[in-house]
C-alpha positions in Angstrom: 1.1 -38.8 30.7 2.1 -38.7 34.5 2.0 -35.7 35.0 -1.7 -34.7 34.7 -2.3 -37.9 36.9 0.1 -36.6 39.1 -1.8 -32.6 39.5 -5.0 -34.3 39.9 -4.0 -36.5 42.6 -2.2 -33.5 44.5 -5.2 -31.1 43.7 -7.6 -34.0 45.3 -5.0 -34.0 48.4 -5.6 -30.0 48.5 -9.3 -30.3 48.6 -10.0 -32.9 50.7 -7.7 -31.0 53.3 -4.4 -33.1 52.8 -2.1 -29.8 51.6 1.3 -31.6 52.5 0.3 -35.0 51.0 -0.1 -32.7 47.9 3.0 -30.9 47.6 5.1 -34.6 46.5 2.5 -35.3 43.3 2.4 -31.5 42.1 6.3 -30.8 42.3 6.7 -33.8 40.0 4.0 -33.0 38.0 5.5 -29.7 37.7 8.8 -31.3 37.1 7.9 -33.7 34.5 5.1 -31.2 32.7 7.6 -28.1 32.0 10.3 -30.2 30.3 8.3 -32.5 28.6 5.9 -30.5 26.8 6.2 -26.8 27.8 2.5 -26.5 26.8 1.5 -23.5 29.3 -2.2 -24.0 30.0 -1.2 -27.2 32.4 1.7 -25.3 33.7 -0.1 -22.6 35.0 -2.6 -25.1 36.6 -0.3 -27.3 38.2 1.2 -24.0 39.7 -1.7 -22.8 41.3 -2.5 -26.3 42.8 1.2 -26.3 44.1 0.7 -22.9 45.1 -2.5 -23.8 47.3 -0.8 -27.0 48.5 2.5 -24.8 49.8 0.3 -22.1 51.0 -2.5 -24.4 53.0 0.5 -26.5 54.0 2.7 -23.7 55.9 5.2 -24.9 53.9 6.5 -22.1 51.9 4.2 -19.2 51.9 6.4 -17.0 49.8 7.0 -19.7 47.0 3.6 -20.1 46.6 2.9 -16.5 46.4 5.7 -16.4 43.7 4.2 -19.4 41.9 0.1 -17.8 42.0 2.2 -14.7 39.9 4.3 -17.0 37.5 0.7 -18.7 36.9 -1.3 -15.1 36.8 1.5 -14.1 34.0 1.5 -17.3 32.3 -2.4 -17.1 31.7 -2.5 -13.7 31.0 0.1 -14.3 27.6 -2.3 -17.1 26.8 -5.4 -14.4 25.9 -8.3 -16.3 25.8 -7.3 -20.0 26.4 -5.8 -18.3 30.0 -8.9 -16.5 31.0 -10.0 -19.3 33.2 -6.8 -19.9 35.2 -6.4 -15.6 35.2 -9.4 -15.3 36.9 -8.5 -18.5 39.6 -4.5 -17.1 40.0 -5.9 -13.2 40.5 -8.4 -14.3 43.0 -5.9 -16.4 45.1 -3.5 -13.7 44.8 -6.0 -10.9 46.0 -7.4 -13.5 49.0 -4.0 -14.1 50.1 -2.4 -10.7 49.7 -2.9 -10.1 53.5 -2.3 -13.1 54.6 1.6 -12.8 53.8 3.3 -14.9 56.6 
């Protein structure tokens, strides 16, 4: 199980103010998690944390914006097993909405 290693390492990097450090451990956690199991709770967890790490990084603002939704959507079809990561992906998306570039 590397892949939840992998998102908590990158969502320490986020925290601790290391957003490019992160992006490495959360794109293969995302990479390894989606294939491997599909389960969708972790994939929409590991997409906000890559979505924070992209964002705080510079990186790729619009990705991250696009991966926030995809983890929004995600938790939303999961009811009430989502309502944690709905609440987390809504407020990221609402903070960031004017912040666009």
């Amino acid at each position: 199980l590397l892949a939840p290693a992998l998102e908590l390492v990158g969502e320490i990097l986020v925290e601790t103010g290391a957003a490019m450090a992160a992006i490495e451990p959360l794109e293969r956690a995302l990479a390894l998690w989606q294939p491997a199991t599909g389960e969708p709770r972790q994939t929409t967890s590991i997409q906000l944390n890559l979505a924070a790490a992209l964002w705080e990084s510079g990186r790729d603002r619009g990705r991250a914006r696009a991966l926030a939704e995809q983890a929004r959507d995600g938790s939303r079809a999961l009811g009430d097993v989502g309502a944690t990561d709905l609440a987390r992906a809504e407020e990221w998306l609402a903070r960031h909405a004017a912040k666009r570039r």
